[in-house]
Biotite code that builds the C-alpha atoms (Angstrom):
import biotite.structure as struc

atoms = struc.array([
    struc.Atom([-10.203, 0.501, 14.796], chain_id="A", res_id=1, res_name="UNK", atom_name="CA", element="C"),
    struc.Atom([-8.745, 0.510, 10.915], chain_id="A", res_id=2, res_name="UNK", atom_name="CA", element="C"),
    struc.Atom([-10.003, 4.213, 9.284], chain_id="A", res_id=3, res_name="UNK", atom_name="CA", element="C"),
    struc.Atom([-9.041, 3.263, 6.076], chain_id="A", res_id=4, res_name="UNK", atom_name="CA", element="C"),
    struc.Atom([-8.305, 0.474, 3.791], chain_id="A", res_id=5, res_name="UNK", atom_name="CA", element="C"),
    struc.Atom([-5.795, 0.780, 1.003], chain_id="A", res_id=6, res_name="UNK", atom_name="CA", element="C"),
    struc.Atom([-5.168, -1.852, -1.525], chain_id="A", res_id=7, res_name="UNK", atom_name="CA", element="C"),
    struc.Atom([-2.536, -1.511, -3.363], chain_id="A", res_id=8, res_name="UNK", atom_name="CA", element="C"),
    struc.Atom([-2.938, -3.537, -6.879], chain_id="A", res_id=9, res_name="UNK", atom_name="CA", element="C"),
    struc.Atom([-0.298, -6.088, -8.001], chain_id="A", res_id=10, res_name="UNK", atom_name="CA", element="C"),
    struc.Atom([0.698, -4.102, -11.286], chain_id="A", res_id=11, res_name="UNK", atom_name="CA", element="C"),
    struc.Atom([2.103, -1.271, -9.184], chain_id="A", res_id=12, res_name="UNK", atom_name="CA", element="C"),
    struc.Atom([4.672, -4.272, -7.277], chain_id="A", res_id=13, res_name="UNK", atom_name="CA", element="C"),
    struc.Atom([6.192, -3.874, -10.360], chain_id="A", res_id=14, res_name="UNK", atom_name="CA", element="C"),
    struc.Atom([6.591, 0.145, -10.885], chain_id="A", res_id=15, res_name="UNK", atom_name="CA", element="C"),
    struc.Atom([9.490, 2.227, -10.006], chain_id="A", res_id=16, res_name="UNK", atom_name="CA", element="C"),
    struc.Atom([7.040, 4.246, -7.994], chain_id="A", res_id=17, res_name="UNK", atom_name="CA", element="C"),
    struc.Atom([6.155, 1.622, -5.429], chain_id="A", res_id=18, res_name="UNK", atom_name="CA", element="C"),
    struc.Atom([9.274, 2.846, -2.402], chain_id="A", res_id=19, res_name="UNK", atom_name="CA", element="C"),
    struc.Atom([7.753, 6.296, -3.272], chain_id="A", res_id=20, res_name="UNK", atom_name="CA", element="C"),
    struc.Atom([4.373, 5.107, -2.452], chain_id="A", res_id=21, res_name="UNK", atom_name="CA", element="C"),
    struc.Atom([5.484, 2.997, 0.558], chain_id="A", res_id=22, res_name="UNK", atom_name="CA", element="C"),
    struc.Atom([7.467, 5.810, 1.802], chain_id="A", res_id=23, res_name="UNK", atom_name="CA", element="C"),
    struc.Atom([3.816, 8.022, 1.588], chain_id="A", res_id=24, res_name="UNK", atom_name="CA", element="C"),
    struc.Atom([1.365, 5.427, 3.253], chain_id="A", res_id=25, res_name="UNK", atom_name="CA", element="C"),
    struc.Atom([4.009, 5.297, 6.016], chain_id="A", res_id=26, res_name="UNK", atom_name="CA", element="C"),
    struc.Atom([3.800, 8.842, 6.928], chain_id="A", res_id=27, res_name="UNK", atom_name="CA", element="C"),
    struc.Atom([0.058, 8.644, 6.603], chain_id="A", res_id=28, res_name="UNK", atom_name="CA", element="C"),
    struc.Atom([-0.241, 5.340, 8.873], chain_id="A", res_id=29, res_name="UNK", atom_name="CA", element="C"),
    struc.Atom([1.574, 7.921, 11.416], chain_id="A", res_id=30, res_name="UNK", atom_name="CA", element="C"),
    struc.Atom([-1.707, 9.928, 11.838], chain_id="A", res_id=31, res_name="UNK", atom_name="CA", element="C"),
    struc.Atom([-4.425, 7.442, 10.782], chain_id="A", res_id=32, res_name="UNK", atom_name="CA", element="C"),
    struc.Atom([-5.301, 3.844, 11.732], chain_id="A", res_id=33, res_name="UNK", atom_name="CA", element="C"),
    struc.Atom([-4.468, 2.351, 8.028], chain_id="A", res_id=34, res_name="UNK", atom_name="CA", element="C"),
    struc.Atom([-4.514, -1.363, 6.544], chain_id="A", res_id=35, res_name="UNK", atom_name="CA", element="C"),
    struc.Atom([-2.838, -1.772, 3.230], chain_id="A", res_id=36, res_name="UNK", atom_name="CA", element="C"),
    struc.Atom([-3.864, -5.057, 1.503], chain_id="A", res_id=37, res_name="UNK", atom_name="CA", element="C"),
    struc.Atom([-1.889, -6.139, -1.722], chain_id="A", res_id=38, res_name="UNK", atom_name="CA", element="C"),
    struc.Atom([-3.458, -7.129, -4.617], chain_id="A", res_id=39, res_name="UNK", atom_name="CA", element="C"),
    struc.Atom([-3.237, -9.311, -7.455], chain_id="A", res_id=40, res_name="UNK", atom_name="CA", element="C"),
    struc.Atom([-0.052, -10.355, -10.028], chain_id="A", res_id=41, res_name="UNK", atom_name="CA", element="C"),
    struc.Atom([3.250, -10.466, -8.319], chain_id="A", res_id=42, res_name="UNK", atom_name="CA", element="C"),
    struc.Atom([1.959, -8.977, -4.705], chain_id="A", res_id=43, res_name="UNK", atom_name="CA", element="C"),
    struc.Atom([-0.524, -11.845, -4.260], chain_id="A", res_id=44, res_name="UNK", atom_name="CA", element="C"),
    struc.Atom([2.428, -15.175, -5.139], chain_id="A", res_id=45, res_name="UNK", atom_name="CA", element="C"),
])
């Protein structure tokens, strides 16, 4: 069963902080049951 939903919103596809947020939500998906969904802008074409 998915804990937790995460979206993650389409201006962020664009930041230099997304691998830094990947690399985050992929330690946390280790412990938790996790979706991510994109969002809008460039994560959603």
């Amino acid at each position: 069963m998915i804990a937790t939903v995460i979206k993650i919103g389409g201006s962020i596809g664009q930041s230099h902080k997304l691998e830094h947020l990947m690399m985050r939500l992929s330690e946390f998906a280790g412990r938790y049951n996790i979706m991510i969904v994109p969002g809008g802008g460039a994560l959603a074409e």
